[in-house]
mmCIF file of the N, C-alpha and C atoms, coordinates in Angstrom:
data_MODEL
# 
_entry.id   MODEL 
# 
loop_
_atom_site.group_PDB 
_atom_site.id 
_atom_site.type_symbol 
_atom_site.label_atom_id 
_atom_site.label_alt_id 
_atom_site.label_comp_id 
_atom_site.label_asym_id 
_atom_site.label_entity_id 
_atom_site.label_seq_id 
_atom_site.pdbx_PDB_ins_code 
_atom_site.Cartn_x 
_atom_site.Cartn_y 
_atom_site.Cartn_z 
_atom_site.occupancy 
_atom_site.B_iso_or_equiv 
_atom_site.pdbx_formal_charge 
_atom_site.auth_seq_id 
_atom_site.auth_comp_id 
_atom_site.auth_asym_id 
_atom_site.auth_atom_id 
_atom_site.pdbx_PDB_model_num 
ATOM 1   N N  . UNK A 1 1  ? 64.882 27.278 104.899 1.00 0.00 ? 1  UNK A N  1 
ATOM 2   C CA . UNK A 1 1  ? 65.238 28.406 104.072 1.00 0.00 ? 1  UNK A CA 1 
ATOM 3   C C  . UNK A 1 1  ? 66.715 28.340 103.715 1.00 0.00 ? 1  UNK A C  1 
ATOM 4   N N  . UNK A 1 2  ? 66.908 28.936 102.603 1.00 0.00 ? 2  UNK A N  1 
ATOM 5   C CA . UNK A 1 2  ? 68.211 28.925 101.642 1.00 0.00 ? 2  UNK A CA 1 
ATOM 6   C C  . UNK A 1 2  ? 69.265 30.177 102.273 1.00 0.00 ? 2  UNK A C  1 
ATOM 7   N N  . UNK A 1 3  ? 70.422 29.957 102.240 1.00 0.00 ? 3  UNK A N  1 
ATOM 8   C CA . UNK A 1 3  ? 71.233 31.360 102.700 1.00 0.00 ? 3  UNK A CA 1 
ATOM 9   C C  . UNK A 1 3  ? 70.601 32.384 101.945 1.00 0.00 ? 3  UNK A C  1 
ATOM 10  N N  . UNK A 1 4  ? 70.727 32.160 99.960  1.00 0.00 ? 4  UNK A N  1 
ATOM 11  C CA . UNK A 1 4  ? 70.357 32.716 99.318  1.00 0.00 ? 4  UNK A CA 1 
ATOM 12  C C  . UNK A 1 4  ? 69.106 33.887 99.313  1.00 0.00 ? 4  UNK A C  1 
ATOM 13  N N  . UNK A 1 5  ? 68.482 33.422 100.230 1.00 0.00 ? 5  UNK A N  1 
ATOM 14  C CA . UNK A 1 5  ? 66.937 34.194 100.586 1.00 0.00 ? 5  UNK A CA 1 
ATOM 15  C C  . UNK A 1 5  ? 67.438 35.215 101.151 1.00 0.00 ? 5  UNK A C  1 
ATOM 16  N N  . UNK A 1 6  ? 68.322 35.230 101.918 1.00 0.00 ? 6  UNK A N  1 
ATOM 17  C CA . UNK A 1 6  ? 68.008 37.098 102.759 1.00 0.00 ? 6  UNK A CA 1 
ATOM 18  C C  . UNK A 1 6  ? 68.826 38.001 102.323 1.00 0.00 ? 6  UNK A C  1 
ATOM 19  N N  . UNK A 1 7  ? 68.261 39.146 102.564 1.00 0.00 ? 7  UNK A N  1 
ATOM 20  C CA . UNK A 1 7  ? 69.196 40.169 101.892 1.00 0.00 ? 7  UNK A CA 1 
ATOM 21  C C  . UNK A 1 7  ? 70.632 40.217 102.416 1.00 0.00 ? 7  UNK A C  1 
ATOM 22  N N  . UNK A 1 8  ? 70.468 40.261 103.393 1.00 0.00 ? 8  UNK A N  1 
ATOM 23  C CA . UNK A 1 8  ? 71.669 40.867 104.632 1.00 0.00 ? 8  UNK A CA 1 
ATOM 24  C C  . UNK A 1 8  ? 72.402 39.734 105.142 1.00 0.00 ? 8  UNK A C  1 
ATOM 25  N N  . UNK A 1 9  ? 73.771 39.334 105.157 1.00 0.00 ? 9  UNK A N  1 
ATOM 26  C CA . UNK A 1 9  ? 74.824 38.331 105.699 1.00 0.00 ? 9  UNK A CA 1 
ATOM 27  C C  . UNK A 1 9  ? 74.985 38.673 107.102 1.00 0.00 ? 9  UNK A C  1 
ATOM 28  N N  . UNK A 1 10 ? 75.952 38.141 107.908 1.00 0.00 ? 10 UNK A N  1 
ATOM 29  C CA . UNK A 1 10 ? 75.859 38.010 109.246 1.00 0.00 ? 10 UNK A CA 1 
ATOM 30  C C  . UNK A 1 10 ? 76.641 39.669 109.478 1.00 0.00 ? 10 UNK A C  1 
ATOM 31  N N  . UNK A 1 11 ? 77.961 39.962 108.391 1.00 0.00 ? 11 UNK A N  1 
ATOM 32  C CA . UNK A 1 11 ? 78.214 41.345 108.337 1.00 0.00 ? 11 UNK A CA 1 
ATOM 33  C C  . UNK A 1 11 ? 77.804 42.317 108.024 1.00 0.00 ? 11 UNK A C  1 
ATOM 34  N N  . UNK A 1 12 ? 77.029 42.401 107.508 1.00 0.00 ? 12 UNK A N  1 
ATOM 35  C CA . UNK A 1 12 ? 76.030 43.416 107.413 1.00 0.00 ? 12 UNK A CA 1 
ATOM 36  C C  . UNK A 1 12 ? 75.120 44.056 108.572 1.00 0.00 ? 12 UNK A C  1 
ATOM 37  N N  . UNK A 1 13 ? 74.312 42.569 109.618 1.00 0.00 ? 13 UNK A N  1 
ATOM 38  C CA . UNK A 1 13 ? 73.941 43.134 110.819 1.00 0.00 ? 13 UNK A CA 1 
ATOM 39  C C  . UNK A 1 13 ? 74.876 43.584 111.316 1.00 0.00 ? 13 UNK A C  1 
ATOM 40  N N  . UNK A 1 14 ? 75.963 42.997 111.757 1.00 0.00 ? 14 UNK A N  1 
ATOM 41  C CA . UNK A 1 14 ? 77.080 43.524 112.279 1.00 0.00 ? 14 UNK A CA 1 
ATOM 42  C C  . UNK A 1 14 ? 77.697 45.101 112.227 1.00 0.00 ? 14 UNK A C  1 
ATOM 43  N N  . UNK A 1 15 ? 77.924 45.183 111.129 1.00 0.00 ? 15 UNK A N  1 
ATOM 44  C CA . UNK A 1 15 ? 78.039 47.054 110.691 1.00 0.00 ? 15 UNK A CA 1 
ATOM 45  C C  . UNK A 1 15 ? 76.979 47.730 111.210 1.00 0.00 ? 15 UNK A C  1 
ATOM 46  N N  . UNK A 1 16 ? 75.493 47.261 111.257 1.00 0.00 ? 16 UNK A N  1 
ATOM 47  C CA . UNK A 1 16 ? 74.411 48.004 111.299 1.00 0.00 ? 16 UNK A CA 1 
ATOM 48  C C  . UNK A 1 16 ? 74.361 48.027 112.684 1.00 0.00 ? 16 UNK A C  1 
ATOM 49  N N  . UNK A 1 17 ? 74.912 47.211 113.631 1.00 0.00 ? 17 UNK A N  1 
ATOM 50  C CA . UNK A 1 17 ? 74.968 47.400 114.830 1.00 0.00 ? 17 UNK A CA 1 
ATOM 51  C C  . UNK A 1 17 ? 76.274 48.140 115.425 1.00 0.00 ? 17 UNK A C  1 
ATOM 52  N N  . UNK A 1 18 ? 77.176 48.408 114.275 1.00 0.00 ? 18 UNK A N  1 
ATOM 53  C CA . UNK A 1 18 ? 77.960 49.479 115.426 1.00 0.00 ? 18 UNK A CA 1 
ATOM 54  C C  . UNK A 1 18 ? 78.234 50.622 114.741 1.00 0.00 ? 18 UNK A C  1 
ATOM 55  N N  . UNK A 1 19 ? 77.416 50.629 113.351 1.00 0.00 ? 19 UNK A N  1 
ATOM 56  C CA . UNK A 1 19 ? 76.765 52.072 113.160 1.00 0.00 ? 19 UNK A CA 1 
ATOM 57  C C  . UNK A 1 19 ? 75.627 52.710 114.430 1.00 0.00 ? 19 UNK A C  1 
ATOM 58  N N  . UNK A 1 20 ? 74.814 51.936 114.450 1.00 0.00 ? 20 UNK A N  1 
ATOM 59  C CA . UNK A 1 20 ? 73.757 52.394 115.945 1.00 0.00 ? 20 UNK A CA 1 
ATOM 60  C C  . UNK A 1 20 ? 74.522 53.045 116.892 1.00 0.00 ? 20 UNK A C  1 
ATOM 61  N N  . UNK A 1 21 ? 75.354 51.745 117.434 1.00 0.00 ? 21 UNK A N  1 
ATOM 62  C CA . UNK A 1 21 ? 75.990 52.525 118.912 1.00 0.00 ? 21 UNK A CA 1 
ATOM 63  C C  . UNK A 1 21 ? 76.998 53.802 118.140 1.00 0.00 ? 21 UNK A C  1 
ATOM 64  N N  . UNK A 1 22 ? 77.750 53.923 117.228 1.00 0.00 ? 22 UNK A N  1 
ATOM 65  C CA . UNK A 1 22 ? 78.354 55.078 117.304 1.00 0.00 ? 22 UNK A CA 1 
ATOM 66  C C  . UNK A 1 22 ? 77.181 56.505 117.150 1.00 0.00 ? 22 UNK A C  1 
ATOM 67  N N  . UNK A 1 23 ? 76.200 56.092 116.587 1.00 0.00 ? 23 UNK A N  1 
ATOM 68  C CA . UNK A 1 23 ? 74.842 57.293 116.508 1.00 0.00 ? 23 UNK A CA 1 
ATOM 69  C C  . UNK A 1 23 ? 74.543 57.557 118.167 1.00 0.00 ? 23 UNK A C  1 
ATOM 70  N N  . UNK A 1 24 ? 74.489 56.151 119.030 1.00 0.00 ? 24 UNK A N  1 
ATOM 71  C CA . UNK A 1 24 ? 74.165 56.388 120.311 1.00 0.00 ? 24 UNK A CA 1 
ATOM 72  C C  . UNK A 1 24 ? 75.304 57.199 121.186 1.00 0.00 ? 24 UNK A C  1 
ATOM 73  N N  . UNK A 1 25 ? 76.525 56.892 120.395 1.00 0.00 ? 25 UNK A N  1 
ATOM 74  C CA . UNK A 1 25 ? 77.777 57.901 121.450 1.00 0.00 ? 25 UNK A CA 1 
ATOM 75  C C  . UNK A 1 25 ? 77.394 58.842 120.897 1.00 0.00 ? 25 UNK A C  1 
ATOM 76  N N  . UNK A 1 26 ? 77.350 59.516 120.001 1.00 0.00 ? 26 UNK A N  1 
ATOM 77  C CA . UNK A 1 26 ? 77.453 60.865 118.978 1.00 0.00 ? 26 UNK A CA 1 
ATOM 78  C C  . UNK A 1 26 ? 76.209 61.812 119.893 1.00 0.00 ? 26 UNK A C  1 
ATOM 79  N N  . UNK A 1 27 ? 74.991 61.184 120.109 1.00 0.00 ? 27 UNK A N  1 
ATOM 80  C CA . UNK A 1 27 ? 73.514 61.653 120.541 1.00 0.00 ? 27 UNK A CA 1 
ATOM 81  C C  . UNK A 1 27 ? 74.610 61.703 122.345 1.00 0.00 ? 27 UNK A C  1 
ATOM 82  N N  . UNK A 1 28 ? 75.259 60.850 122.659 1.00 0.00 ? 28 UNK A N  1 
ATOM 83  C CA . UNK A 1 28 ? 75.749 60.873 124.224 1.00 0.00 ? 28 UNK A CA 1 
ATOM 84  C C  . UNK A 1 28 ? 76.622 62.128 124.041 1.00 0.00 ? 28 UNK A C  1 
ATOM 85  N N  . UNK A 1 29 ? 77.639 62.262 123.104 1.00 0.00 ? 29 UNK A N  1 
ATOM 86  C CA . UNK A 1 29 ? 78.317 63.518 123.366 1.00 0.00 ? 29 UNK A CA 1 
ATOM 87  C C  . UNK A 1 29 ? 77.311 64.481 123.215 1.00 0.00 ? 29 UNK A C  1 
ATOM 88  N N  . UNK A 1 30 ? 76.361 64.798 122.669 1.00 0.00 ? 30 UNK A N  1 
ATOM 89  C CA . UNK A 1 30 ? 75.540 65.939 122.426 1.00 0.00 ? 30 UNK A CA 1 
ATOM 90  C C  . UNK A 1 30 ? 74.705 66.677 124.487 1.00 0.00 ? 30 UNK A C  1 
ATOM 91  N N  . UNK A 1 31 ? 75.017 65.578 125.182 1.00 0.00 ? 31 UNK A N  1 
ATOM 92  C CA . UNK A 1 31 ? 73.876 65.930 126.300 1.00 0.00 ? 31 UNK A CA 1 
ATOM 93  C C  . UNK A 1 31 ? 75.292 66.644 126.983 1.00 0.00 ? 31 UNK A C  1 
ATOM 94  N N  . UNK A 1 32 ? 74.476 67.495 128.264 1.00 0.00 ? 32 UNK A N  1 
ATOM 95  C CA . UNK A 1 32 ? 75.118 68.347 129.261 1.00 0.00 ? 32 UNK A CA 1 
ATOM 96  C C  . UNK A 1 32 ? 74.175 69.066 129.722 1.00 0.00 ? 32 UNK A C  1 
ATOM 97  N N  . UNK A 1 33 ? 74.736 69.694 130.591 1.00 0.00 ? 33 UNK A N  1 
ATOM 98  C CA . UNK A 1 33 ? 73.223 70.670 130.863 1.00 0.00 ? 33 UNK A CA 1 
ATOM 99  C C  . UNK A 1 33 ? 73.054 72.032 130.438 1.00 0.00 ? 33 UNK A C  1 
ATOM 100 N N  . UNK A 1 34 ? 72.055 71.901 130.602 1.00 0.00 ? 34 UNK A N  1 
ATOM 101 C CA . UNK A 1 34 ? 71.013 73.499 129.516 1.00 0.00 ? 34 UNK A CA 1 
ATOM 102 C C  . UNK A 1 34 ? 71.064 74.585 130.593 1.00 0.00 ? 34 UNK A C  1 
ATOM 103 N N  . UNK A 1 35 ? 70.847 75.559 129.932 1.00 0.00 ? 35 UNK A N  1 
ATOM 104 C CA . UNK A 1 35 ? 70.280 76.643 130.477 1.00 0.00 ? 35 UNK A CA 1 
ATOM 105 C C  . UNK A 1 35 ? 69.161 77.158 131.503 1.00 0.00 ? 35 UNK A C  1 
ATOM 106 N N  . UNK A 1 36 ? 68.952 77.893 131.567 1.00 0.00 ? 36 UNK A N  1 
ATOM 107 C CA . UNK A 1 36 ? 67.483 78.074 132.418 1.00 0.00 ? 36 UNK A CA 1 
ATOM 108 C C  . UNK A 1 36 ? 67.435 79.130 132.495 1.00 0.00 ? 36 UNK A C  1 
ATOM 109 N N  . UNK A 1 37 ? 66.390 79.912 132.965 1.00 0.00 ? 37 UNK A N  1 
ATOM 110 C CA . UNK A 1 37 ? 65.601 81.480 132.680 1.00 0.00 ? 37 UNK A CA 1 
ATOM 111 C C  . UNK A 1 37 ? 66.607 82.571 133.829 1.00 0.00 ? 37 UNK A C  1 
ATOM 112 N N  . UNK A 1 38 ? 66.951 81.491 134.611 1.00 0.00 ? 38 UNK A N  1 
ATOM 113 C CA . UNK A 1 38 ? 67.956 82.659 135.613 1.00 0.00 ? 38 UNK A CA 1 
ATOM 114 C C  . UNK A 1 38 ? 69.269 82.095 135.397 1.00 0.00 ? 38 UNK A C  1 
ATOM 115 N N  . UNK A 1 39 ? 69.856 81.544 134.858 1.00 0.00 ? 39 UNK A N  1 
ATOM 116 C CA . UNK A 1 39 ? 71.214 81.170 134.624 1.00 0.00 ? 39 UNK A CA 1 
ATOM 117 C C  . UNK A 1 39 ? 71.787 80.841 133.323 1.00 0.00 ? 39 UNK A C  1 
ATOM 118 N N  . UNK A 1 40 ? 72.841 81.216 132.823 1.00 0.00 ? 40 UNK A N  1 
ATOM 119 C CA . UNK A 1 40 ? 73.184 80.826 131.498 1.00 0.00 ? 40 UNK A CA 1 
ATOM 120 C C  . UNK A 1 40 ? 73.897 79.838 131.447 1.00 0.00 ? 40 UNK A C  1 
ATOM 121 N N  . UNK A 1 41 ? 74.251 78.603 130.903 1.00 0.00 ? 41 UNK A N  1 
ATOM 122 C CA . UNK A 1 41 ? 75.222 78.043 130.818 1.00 0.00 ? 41 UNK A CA 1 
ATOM 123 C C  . UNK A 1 41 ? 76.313 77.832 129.489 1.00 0.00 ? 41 UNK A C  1 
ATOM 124 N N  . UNK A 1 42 ? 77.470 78.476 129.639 1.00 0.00 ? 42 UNK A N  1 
ATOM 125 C CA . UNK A 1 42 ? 78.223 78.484 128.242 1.00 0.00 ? 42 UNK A CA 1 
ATOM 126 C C  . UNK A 1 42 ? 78.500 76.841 127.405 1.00 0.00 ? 42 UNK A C  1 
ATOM 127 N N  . UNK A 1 43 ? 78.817 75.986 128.521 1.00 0.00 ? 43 UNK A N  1 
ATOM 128 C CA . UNK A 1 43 ? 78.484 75.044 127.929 1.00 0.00 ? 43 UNK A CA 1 
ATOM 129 C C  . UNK A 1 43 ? 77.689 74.228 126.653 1.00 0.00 ? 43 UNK A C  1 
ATOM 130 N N  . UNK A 1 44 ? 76.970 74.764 126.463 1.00 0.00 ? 44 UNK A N  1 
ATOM 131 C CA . UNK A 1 44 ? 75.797 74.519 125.516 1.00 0.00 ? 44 UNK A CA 1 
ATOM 132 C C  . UNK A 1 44 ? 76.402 74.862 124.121 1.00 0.00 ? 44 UNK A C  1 
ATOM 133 N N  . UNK A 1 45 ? 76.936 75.652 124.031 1.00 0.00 ? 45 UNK A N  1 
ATOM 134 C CA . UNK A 1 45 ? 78.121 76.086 123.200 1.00 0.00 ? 45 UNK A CA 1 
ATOM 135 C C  . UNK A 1 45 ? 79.820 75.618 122.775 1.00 0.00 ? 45 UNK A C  1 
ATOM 136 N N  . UNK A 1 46 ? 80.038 74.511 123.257 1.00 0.00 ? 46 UNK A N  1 
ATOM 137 C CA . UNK A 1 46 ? 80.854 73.810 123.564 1.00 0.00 ? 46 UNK A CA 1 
ATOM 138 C C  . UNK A 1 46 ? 81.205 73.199 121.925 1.00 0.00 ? 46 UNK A C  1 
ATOM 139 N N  . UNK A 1 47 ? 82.945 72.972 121.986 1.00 0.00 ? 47 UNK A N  1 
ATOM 140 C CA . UNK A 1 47 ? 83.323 72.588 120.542 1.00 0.00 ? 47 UNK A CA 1 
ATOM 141 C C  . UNK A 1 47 ? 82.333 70.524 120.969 1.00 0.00 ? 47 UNK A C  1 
ATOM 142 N N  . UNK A 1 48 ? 82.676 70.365 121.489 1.00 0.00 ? 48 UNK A N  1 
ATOM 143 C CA . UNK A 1 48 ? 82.188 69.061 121.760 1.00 0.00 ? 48 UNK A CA 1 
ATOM 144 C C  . UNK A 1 48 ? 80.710 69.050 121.702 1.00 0.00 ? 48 UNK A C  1 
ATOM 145 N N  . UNK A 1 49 ? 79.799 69.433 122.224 1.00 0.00 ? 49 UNK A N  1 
ATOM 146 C CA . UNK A 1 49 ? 78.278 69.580 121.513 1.00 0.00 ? 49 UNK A CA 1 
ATOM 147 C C  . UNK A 1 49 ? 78.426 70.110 120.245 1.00 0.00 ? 49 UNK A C  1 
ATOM 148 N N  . UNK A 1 50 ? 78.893 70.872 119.685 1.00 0.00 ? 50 UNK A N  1 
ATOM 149 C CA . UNK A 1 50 ? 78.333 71.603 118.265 1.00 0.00 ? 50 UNK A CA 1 
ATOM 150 C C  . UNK A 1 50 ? 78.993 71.141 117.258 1.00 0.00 ? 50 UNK A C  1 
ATOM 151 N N  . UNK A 1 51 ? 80.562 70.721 117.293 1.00 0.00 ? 51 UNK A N  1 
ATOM 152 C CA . UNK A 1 51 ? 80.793 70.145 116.269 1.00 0.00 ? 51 UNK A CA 1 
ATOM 153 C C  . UNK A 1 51 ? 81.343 68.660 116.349 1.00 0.00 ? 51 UNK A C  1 
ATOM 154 N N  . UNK A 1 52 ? 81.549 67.815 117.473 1.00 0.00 ? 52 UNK A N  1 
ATOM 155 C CA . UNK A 1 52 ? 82.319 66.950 117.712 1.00 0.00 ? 52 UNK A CA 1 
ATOM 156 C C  . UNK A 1 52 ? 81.397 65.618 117.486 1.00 0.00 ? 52 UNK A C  1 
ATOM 157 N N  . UNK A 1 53 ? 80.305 66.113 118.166 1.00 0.00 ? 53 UNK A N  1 
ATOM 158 C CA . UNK A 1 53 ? 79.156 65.315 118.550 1.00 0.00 ? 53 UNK A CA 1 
ATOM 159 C C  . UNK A 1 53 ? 78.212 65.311 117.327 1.00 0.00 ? 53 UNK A C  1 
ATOM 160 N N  . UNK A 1 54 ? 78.056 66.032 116.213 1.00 0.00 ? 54 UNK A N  1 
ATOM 161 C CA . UNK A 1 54 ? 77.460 66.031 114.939 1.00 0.00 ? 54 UNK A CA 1 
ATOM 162 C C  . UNK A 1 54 ? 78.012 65.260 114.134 1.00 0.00 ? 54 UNK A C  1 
ATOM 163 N N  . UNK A 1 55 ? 79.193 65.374 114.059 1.00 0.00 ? 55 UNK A N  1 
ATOM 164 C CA . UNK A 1 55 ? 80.438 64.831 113.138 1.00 0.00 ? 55 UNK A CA 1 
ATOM 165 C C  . UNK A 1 55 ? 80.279 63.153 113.312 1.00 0.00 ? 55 UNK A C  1 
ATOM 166 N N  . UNK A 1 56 ? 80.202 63.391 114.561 1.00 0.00 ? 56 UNK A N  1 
ATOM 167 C CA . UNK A 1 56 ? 80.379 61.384 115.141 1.00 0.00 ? 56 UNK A CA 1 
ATOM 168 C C  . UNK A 1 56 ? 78.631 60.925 114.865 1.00 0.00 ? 56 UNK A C  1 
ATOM 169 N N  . UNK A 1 57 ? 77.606 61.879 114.924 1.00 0.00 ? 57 UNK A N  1 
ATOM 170 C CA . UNK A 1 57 ? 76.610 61.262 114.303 1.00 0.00 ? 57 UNK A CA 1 
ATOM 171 C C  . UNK A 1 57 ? 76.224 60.812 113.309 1.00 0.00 ? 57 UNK A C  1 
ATOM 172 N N  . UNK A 1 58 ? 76.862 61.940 112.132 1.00 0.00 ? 58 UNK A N  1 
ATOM 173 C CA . UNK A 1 58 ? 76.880 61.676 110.877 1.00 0.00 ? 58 UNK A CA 1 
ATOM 174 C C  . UNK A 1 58 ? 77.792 60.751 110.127 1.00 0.00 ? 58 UNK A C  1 
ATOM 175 N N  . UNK A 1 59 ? 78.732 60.262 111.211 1.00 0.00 ? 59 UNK A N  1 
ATOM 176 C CA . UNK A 1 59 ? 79.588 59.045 110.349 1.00 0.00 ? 59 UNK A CA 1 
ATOM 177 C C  . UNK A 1 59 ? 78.859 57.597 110.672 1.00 0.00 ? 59 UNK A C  1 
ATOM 178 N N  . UNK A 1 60 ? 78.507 57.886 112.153 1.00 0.00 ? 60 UNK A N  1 
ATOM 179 C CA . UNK A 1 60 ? 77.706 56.536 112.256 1.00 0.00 ? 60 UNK A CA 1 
ATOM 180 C C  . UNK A 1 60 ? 76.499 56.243 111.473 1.00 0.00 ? 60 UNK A C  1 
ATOM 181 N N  . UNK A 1 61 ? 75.819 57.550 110.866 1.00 0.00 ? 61 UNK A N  1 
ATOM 182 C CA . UNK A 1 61 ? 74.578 57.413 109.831 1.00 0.00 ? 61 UNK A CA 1 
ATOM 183 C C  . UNK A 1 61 ? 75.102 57.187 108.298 1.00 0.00 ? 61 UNK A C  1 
ATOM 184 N N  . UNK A 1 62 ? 76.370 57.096 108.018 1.00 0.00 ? 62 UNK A N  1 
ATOM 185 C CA . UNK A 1 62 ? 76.463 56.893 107.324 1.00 0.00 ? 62 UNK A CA 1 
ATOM 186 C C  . UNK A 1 62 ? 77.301 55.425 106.659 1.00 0.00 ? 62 UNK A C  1 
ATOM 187 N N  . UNK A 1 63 ? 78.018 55.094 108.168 1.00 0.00 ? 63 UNK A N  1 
ATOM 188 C CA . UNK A 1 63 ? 78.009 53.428 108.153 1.00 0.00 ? 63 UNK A CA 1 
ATOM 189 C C  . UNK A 1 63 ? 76.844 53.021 107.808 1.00 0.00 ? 63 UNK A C  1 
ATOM 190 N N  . UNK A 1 64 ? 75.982 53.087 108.399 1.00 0.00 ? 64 UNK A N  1 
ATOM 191 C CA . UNK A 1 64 ? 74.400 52.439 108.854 1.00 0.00 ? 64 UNK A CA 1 
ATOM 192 C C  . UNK A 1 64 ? 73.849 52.137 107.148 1.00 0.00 ? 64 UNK A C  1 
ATOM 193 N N  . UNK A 1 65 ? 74.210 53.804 106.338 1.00 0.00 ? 65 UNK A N  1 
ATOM 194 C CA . UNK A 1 65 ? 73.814 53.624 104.971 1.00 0.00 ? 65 UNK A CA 1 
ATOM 195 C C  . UNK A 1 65 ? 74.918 52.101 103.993 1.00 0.00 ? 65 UNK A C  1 
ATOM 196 N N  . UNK A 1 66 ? 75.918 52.373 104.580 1.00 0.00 ? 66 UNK A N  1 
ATOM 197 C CA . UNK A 1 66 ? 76.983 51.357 103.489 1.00 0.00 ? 66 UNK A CA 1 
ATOM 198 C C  . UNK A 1 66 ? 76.449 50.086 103.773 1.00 0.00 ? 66 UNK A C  1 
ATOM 199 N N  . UNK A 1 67 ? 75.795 49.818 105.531 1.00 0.00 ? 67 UNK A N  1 
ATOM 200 C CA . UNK A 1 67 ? 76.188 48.128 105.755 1.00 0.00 ? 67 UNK A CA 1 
ATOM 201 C C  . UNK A 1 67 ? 74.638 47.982 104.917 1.00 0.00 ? 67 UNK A C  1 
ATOM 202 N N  . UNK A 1 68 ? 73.687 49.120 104.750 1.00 0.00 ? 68 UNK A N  1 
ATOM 203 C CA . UNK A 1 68 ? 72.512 48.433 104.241 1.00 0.00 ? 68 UNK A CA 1 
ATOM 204 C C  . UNK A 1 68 ? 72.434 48.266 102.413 1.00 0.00 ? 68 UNK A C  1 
ATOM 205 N N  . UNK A 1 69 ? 73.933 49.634 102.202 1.00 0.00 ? 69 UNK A N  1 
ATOM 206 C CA . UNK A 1 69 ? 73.581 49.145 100.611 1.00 0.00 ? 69 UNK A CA 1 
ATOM 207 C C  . UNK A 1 69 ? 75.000 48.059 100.601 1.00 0.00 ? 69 UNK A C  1 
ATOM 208 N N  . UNK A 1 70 ? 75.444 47.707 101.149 1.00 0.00 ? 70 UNK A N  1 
ATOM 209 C CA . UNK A 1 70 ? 76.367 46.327 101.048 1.00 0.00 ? 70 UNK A CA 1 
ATOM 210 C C  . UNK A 1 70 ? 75.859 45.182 100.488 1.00 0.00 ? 70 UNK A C  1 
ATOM 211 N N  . UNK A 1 71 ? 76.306 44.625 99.177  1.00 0.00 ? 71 UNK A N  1 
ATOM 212 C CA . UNK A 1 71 ? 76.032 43.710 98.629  1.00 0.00 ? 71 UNK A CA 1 
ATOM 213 C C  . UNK A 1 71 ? 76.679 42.567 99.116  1.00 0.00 ? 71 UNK A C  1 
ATOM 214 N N  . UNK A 1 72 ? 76.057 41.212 100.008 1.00 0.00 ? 72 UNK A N  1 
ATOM 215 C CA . UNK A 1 72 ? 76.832 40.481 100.086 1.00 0.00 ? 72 UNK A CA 1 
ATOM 216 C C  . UNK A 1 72 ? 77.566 39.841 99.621  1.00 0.00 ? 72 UNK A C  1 
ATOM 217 N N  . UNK A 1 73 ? 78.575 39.151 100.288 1.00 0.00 ? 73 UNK A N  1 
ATOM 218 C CA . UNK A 1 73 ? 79.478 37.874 99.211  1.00 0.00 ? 73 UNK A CA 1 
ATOM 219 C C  . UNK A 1 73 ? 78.910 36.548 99.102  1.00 0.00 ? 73 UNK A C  1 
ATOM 220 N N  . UNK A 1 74 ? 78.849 36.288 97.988  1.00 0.00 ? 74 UNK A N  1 
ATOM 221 C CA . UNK A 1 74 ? 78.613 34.349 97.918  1.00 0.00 ? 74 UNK A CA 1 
ATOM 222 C C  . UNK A 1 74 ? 78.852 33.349 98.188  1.00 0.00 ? 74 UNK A C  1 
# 
């Protein structure tokens, strides 16, 4: 097979793989622990779950979009 044949260059996986892991930190800042029926936890409410951890998801989803519409070089 020809280079020419595939869509995607060696940078392209590349981006698409550290778009993932930053989706996988972003989903990691999101955990802590929950609540429960006899205890509240304020935590859950936290600038770091609600907006820190969204923010870092949505940039890594949106690498993920560039490395796949990335046109390679020749």
């Amino acid at each position: 097979m020809d280079k020419k044949d595939f869509a995607f260059d060696k940078v392209n996986y590349l981006l698409l793989a550290v778009g993932m892991i930053i989706v996988v930190i972003g989903f990691l800042l999101m955990t802590g622990p929950s609540s429960t029926d006899t205890a509240f936890e304020p935590d859950i409410f936290s600038a770091r779950r609600t907006k820190l951890a969204p923010l870092v998801c949505l940039f890594g989803f949106v690498s993920m979009i560039y490395a796949v519409v990335r046109k390679p070089k020749n």
